[in-house]
PDB file of N, CA, C and O in Angstrom, chain B, residues numbered from 101:
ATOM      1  N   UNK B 101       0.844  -1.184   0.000  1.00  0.00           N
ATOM      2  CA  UNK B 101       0.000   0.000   0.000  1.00  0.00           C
ATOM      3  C   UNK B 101       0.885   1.242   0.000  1.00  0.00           C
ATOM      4  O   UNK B 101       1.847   1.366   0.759  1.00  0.00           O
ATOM      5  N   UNK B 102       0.498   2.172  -0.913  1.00  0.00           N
ATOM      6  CA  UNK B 102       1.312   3.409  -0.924  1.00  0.00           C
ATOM      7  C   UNK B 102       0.356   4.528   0.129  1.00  0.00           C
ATOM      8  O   UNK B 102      -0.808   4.555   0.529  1.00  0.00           O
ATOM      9  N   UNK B 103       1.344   5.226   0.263  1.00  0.00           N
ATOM     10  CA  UNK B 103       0.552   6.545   1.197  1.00  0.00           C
ATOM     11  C   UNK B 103      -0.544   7.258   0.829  1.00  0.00           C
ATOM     12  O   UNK B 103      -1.142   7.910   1.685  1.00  0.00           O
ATOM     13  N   UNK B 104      -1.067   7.237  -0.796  1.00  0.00           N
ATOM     14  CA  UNK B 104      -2.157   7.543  -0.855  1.00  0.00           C
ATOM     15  C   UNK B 104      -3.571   6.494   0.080  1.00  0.00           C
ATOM     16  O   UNK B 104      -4.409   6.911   0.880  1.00  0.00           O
ATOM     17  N   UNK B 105      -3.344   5.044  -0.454  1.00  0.00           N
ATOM     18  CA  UNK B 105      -3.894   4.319  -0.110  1.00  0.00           C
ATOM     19  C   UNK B 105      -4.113   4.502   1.614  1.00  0.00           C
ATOM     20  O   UNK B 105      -5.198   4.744   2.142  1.00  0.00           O
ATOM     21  N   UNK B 106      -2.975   4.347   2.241  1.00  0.00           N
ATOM     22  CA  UNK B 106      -3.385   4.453   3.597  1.00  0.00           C
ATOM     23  C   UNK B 106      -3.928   5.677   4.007  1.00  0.00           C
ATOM     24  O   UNK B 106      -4.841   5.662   4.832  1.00  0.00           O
ATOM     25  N   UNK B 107      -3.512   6.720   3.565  1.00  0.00           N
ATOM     26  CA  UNK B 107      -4.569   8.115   4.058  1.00  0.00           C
ATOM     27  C   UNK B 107      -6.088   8.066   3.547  1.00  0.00           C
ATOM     28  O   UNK B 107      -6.947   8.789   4.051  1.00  0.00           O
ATOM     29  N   UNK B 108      -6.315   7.306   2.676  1.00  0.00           N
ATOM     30  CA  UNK B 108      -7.756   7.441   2.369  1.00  0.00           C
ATOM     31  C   UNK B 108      -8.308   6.475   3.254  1.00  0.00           C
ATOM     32  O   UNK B 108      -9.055   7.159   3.955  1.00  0.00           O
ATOM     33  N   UNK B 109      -8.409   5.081   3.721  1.00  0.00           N
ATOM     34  CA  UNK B 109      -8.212   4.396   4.816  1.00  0.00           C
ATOM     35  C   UNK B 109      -8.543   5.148   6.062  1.00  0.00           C
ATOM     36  O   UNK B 109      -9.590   5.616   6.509  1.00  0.00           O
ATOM     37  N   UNK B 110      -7.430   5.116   6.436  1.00  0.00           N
ATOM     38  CA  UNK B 110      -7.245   6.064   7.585  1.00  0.00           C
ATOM     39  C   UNK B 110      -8.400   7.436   8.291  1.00  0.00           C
ATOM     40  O   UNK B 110      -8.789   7.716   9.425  1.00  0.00           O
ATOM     41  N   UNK B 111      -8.618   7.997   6.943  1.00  0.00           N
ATOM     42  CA  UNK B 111      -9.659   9.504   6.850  1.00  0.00           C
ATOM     43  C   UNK B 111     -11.181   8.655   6.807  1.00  0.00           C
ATOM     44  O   UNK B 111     -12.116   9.073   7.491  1.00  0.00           O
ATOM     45  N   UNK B 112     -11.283   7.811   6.210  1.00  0.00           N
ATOM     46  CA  UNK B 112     -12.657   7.257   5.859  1.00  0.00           C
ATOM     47  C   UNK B 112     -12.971   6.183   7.538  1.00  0.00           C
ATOM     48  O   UNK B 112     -13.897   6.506   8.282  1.00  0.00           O
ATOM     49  N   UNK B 113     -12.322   5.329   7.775  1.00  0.00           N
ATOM     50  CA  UNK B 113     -11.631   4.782   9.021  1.00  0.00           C
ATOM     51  C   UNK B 113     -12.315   6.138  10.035  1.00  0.00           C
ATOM     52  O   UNK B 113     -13.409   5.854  10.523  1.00  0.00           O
ATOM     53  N   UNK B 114     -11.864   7.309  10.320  1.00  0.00           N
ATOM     54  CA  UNK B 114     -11.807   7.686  11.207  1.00  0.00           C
ATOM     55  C   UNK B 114     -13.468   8.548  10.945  1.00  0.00           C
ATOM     56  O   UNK B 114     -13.824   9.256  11.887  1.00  0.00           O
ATOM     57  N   UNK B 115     -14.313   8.481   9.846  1.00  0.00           N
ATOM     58  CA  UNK B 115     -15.139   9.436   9.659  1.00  0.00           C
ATOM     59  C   UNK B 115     -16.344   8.166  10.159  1.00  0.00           C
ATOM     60  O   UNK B 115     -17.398   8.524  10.684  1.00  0.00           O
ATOM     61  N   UNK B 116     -16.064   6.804   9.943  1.00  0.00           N
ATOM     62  CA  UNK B 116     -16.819   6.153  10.205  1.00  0.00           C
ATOM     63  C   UNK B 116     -17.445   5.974  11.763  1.00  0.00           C
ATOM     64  O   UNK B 116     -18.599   5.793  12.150  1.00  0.00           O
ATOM     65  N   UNK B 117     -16.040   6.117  12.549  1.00  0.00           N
ATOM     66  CA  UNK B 117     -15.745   6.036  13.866  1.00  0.00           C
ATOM     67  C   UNK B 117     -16.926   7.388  14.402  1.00  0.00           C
ATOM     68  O   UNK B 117     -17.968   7.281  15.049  1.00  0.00           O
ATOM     69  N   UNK B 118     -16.222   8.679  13.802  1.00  0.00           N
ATOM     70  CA  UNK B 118     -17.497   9.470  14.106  1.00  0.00           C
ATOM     71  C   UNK B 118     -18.873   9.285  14.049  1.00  0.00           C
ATOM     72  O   UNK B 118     -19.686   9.288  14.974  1.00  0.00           O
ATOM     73  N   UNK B 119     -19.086   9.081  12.549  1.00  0.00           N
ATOM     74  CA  UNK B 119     -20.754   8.499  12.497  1.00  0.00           C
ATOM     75  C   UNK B 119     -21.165   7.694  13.404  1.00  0.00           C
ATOM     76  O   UNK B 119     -22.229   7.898  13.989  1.00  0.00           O
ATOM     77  N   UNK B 120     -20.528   6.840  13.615  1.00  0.00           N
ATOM     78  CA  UNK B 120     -20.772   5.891  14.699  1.00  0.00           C
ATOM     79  C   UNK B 120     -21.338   6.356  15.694  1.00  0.00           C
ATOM     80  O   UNK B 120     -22.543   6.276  15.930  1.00  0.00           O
ATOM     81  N   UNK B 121     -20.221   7.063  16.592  1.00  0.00           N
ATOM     82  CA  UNK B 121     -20.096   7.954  17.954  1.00  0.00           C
ATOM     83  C   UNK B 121     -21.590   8.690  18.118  1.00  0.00           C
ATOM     84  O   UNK B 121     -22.392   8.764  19.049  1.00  0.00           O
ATOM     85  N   UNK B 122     -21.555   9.252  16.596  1.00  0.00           N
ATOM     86  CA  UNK B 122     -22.528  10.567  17.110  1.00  0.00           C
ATOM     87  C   UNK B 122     -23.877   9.625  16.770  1.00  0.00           C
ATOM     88  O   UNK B 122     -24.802  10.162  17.379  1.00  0.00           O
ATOM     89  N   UNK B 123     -24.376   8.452  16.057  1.00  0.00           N
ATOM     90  CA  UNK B 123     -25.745   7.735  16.415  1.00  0.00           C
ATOM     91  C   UNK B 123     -25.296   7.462  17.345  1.00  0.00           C
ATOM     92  O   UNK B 123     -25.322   8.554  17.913  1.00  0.00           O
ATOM     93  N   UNK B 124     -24.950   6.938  17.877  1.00  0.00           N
ATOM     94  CA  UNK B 124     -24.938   6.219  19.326  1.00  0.00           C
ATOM     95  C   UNK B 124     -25.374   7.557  20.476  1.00  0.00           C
ATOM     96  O   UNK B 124     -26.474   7.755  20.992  1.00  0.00           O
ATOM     97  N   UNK B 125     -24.586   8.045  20.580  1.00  0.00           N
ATOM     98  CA  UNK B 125     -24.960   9.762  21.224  1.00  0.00           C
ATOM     99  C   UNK B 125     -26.407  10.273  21.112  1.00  0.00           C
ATOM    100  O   UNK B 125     -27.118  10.623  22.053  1.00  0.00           O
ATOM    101  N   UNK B 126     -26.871  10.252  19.213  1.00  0.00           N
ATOM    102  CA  UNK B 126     -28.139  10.315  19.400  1.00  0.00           C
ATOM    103  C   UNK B 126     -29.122   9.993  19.991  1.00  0.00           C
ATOM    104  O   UNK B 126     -29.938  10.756  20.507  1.00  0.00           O
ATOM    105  N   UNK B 127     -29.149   8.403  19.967  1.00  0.00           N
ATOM    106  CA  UNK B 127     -30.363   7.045  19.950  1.00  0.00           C
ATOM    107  C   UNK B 127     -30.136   7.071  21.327  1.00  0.00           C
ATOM    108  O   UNK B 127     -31.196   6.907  21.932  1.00  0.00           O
ATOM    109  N   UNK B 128     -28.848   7.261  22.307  1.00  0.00           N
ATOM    110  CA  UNK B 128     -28.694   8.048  23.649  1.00  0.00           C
ATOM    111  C   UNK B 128     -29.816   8.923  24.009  1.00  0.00           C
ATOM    112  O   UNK B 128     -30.751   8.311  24.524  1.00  0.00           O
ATOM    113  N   UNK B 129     -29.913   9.681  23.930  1.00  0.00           N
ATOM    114  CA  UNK B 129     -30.225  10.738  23.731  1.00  0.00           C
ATOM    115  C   UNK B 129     -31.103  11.184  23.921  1.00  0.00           C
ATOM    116  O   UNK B 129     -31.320  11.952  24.857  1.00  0.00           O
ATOM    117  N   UNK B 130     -32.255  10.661  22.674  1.00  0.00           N
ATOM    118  CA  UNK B 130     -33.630  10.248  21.815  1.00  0.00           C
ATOM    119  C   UNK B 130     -34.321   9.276  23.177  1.00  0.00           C
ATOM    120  O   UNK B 130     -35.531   9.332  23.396  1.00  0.00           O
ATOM    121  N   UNK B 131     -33.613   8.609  23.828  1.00  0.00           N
ATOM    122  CA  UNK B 131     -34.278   7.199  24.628  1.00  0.00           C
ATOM    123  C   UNK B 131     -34.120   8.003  25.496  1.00  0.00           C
ATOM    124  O   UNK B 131     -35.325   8.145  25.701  1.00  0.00           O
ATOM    125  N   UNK B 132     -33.551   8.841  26.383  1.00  0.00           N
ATOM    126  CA  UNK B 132     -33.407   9.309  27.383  1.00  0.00           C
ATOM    127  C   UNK B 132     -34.824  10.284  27.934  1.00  0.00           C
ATOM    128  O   UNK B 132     -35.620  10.508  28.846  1.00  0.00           O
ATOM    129  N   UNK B 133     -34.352  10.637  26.491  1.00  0.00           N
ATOM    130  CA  UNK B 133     -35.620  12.240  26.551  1.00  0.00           C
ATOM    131  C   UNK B 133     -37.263  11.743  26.583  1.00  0.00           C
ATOM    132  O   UNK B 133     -38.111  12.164  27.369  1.00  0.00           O
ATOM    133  N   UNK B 134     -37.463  10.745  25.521  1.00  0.00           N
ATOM    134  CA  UNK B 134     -38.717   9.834  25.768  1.00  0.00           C
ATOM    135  C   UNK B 134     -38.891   9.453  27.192  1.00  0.00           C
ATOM    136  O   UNK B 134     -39.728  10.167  27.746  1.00  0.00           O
ATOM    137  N   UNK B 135     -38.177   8.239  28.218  1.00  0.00           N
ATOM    138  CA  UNK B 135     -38.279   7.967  28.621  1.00  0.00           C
ATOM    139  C   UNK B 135     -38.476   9.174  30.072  1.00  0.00           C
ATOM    140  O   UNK B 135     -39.310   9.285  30.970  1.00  0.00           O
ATOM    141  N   UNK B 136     -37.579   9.710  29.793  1.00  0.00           N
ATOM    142  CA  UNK B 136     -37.908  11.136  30.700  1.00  0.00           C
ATOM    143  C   UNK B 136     -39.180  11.757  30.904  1.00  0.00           C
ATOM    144  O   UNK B 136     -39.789  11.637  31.967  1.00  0.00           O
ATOM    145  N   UNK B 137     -39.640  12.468  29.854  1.00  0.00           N
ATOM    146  CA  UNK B 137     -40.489  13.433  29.468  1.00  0.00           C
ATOM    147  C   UNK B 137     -41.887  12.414  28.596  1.00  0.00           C
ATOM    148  O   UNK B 137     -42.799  13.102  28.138  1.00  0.00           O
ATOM    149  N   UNK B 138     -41.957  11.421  28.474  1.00  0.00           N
ATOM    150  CA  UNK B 138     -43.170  10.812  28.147  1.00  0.00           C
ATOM    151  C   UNK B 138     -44.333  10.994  28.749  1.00  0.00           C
ATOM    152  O   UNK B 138     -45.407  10.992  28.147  1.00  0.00           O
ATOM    153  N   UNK B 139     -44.125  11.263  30.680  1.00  0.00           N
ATOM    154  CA  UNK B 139     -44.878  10.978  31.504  1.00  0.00           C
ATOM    155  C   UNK B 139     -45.339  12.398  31.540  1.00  0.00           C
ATOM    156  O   UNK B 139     -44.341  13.101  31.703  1.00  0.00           O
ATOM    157  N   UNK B 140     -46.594  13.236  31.445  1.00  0.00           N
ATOM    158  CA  UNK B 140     -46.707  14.742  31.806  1.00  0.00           C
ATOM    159  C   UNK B 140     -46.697  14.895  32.870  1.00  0.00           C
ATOM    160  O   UNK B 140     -46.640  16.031  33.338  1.00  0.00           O
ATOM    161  N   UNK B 141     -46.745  13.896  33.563  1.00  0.00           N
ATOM    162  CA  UNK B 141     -46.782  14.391  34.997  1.00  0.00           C
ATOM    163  C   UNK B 141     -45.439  14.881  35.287  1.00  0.00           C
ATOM    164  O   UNK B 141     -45.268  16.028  35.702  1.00  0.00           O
ATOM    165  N   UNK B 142     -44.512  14.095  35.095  1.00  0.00           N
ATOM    166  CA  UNK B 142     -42.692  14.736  34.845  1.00  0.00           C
ATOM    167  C   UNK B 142     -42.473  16.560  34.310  1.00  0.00           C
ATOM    168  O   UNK B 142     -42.151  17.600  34.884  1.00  0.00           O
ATOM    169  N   UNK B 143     -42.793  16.235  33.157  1.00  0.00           N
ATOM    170  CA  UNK B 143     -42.740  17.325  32.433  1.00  0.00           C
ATOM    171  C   UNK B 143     -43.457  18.634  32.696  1.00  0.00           C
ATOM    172  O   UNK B 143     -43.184  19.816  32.485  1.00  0.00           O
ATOM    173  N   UNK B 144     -44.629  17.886  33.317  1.00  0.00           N
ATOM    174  CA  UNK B 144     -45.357  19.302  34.388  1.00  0.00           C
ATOM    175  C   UNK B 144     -44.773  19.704  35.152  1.00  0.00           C
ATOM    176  O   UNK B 144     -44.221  20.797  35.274  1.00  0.00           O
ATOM    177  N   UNK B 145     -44.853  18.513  36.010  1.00  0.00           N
ATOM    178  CA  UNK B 145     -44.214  18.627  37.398  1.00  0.00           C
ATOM    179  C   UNK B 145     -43.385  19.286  37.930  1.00  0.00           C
ATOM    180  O   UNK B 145     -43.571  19.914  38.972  1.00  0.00           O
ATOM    181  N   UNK B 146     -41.908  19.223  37.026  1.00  0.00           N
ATOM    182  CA  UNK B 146     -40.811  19.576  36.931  1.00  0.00           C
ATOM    183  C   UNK B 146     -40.636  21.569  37.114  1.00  0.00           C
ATOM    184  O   UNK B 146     -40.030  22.308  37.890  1.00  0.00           O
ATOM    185  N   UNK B 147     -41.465  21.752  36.024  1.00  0.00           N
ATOM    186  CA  UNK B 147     -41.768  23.481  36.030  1.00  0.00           C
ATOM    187  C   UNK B 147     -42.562  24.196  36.938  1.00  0.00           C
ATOM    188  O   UNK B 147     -42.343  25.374  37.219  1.00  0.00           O
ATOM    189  N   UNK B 148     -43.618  23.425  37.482  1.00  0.00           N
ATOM    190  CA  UNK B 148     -44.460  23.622  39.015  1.00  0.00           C
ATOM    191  C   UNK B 148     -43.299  23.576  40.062  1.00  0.00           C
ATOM    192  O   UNK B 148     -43.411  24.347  41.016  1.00  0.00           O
ATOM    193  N   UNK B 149     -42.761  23.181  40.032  1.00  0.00           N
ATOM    194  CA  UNK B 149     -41.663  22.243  41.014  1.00  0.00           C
ATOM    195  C   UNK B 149     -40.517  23.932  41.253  1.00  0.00           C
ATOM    196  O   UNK B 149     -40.010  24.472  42.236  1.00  0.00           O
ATOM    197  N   UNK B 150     -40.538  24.130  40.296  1.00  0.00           N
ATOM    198  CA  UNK B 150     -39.258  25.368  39.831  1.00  0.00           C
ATOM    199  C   UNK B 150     -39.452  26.972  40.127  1.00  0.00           C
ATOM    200  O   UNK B 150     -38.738  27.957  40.318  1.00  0.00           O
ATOM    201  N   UNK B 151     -41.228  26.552  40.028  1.00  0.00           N
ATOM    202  CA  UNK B 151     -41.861  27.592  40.582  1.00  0.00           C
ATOM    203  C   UNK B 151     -42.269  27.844  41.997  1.00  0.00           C
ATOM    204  O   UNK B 151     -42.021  28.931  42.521  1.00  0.00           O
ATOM    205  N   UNK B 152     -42.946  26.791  42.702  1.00  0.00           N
ATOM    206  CA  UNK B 152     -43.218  26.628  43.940  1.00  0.00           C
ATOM    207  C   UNK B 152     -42.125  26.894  45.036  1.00  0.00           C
ATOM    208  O   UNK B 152     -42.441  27.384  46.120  1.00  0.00           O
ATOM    209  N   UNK B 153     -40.718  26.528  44.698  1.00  0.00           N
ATOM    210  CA  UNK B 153     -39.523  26.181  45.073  1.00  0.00           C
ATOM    211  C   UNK B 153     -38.897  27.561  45.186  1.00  0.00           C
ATOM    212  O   UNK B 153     -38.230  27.858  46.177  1.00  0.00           O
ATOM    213  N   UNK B 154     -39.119  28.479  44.099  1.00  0.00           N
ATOM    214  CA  UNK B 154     -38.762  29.944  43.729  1.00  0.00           C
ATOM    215  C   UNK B 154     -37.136  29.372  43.055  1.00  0.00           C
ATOM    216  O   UNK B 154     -36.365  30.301  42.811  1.00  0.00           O
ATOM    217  N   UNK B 155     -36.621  27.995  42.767  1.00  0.00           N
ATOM    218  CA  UNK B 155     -35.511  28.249  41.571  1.00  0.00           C
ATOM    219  C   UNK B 155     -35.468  28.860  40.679  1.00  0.00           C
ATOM    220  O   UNK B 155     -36.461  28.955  39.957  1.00  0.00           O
ATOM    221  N   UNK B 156     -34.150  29.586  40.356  1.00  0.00           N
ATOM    222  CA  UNK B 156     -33.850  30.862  39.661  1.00  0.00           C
ATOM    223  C   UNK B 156     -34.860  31.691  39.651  1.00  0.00           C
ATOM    224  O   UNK B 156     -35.864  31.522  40.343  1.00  0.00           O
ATOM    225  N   UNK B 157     -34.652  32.828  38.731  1.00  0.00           N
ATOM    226  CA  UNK B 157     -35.456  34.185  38.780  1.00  0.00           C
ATOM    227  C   UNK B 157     -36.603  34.205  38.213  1.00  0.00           C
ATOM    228  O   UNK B 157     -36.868  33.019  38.014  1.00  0.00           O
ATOM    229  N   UNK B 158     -37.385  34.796  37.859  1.00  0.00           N
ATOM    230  CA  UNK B 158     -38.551  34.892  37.472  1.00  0.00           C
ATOM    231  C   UNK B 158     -38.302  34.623  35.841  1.00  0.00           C
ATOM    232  O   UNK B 158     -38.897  33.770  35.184  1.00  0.00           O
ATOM    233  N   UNK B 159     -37.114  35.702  35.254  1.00  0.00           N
ATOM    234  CA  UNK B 159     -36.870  35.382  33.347  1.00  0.00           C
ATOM    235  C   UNK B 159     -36.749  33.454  33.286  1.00  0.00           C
ATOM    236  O   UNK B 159     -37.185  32.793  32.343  1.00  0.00           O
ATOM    237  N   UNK B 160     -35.967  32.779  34.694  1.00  0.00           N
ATOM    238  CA  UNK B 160     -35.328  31.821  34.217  1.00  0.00           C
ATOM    239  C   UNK B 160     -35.981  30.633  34.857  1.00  0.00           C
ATOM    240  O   UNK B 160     -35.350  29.627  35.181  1.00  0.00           O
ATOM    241  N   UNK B 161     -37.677  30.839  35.080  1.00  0.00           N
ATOM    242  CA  UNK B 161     -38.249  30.116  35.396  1.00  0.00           C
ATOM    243  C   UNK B 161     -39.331  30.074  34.004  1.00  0.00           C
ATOM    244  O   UNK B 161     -39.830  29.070  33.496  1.00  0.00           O
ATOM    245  N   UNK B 162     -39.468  31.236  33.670  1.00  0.00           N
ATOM    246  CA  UNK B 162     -40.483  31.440  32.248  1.00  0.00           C
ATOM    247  C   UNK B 162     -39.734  30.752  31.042  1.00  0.00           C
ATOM    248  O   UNK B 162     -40.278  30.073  30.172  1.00  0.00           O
ATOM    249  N   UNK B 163     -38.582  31.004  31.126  1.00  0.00           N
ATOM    250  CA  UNK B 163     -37.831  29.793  29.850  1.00  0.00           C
ATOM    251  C   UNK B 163     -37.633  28.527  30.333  1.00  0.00           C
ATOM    252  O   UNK B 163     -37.962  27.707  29.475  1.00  0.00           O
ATOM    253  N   UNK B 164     -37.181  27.946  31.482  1.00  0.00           N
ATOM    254  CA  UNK B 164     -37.956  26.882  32.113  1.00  0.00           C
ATOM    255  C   UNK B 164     -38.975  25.867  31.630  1.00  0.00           C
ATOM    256  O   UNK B 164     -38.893  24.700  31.247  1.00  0.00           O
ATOM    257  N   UNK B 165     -40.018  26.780  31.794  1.00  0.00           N
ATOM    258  CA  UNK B 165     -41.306  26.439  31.417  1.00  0.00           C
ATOM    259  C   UNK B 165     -41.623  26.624  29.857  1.00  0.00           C
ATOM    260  O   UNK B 165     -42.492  25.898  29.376  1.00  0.00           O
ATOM    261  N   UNK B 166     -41.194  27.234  29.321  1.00  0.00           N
ATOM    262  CA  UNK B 166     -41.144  27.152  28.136  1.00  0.00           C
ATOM    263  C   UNK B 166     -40.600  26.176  27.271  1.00  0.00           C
ATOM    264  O   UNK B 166     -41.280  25.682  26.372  1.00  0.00           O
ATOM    265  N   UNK B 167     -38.850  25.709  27.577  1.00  0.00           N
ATOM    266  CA  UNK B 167     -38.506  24.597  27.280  1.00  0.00           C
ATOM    267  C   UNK B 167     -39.111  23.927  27.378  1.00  0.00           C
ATOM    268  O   UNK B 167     -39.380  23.492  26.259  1.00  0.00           O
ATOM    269  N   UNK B 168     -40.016  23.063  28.669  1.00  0.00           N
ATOM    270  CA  UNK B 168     -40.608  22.218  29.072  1.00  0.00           C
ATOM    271  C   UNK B 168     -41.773  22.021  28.367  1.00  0.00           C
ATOM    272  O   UNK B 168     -42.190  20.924  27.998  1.00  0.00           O
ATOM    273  N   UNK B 169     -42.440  23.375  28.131  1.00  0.00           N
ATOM    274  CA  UNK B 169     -43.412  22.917  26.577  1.00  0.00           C
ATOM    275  C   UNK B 169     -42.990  22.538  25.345  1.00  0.00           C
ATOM    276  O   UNK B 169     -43.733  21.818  24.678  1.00  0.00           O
ATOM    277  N   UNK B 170     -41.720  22.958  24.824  1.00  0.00           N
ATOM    278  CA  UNK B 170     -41.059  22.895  23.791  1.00  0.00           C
ATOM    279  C   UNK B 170     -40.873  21.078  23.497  1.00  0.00           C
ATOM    280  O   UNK B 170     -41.178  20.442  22.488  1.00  0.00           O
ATOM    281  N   UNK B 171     -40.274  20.605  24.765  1.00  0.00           N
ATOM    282  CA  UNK B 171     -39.984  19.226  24.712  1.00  0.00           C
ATOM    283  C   UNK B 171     -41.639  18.527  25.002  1.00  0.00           C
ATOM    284  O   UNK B 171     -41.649  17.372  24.577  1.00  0.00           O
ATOM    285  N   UNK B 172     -42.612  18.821  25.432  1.00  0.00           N
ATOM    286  CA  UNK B 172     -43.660  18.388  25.027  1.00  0.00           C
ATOM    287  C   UNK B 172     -44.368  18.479  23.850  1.00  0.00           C
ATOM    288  O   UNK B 172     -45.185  17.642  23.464  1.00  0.00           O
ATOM    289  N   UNK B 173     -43.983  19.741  23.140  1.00  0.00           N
ATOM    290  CA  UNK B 173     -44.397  19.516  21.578  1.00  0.00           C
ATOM    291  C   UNK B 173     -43.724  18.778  20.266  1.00  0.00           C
ATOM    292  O   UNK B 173     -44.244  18.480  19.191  1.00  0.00           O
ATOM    293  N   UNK B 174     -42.188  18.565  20.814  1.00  0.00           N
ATOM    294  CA  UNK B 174     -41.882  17.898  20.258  1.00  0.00           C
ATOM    295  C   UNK B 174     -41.671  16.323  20.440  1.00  0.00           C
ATOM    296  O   UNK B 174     -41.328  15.619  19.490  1.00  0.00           O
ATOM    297  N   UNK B 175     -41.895  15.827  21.693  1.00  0.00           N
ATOM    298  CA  UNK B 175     -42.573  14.335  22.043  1.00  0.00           C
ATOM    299  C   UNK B 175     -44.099  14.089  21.084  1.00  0.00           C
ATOM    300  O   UNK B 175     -44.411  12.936  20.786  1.00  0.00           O
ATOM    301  N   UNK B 176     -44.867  15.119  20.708  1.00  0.00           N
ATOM    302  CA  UNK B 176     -45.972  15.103  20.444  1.00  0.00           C
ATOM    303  C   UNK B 176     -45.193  14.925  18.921  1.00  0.00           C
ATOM    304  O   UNK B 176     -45.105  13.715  18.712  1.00  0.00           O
ATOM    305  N   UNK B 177     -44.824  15.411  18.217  1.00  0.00           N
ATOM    306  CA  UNK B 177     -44.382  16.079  16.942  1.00  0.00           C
ATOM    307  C   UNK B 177     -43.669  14.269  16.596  1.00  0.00           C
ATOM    308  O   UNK B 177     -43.842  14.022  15.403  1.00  0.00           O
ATOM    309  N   UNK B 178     -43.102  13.302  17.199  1.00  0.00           N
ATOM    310  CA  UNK B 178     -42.378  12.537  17.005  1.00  0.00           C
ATOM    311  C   UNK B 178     -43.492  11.248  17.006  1.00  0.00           C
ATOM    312  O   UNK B 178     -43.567  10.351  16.167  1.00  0.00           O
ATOM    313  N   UNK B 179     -44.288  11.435  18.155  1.00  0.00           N
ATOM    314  CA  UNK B 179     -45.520  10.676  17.611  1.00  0.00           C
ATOM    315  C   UNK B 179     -46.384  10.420  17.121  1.00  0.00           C
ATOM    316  O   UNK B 179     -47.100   9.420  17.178  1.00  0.00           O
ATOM    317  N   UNK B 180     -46.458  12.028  16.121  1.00  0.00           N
ATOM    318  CA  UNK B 180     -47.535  11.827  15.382  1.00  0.00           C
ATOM    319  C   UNK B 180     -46.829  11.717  14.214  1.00  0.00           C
ATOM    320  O   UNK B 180     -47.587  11.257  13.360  1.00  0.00           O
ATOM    321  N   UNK B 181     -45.215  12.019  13.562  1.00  0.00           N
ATOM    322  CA  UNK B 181     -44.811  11.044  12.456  1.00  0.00           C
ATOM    323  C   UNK B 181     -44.517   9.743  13.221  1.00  0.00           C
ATOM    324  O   UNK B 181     -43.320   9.457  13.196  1.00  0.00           O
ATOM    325  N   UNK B 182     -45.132   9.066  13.751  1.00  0.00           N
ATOM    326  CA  UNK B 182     -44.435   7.326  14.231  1.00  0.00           C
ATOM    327  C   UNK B 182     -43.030   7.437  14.412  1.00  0.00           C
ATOM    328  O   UNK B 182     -42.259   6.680  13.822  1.00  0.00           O
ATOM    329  N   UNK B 183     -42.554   8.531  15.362  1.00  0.00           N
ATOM    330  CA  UNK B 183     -41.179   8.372  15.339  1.00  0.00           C
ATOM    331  C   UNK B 183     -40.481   7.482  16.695  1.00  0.00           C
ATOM    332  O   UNK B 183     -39.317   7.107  16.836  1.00  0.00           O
ATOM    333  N   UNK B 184     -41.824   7.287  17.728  1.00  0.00           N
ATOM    334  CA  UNK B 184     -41.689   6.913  18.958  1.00  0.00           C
ATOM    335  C   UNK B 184     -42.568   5.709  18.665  1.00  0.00           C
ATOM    336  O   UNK B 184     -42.823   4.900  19.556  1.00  0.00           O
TER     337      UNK B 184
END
């Protein structure tokens, strides 16, 4: 094998390794957040919880809660293409 050969190897070799990494990271990820946030009672809960409690300030309880809808519309958004 000449040095072209092994650098293409090598570069393709190492791009695979990434792809790899980063599904795995995903499907991580993806299972976590389902399994998390499936339940509304969680996902409610959690922002009641933030409020009642007085964690962080008032801006950083309203994005809080906002995220927390965000990841409920998109749990919703994943099951209504059959993605879950």
């Amino acid at each position: 094998m000449d040095k072209r050969e092994v650098a293409k190897f090598h570069n393709g070799g190492l791009a695979s390794w990434c792809a790899g990494i980063l599904n795995v990271l995903s499907l991580a990820f993806l299972i976590g957040f389902i399994v998390l946030f499936t339940n509304p009672e969680t996902a409610l809960g959690l922002p009641s919880w933030a409020w009642m409690r007085r964690y962080f300030g008032i801006p950083g309880r309203i994005h809080y809660t906002l995220v927390m809808l965000a990841v409920l519309a998109f749990i919703w958004w994943l099951a209504y293409w059959n993605l879950i």
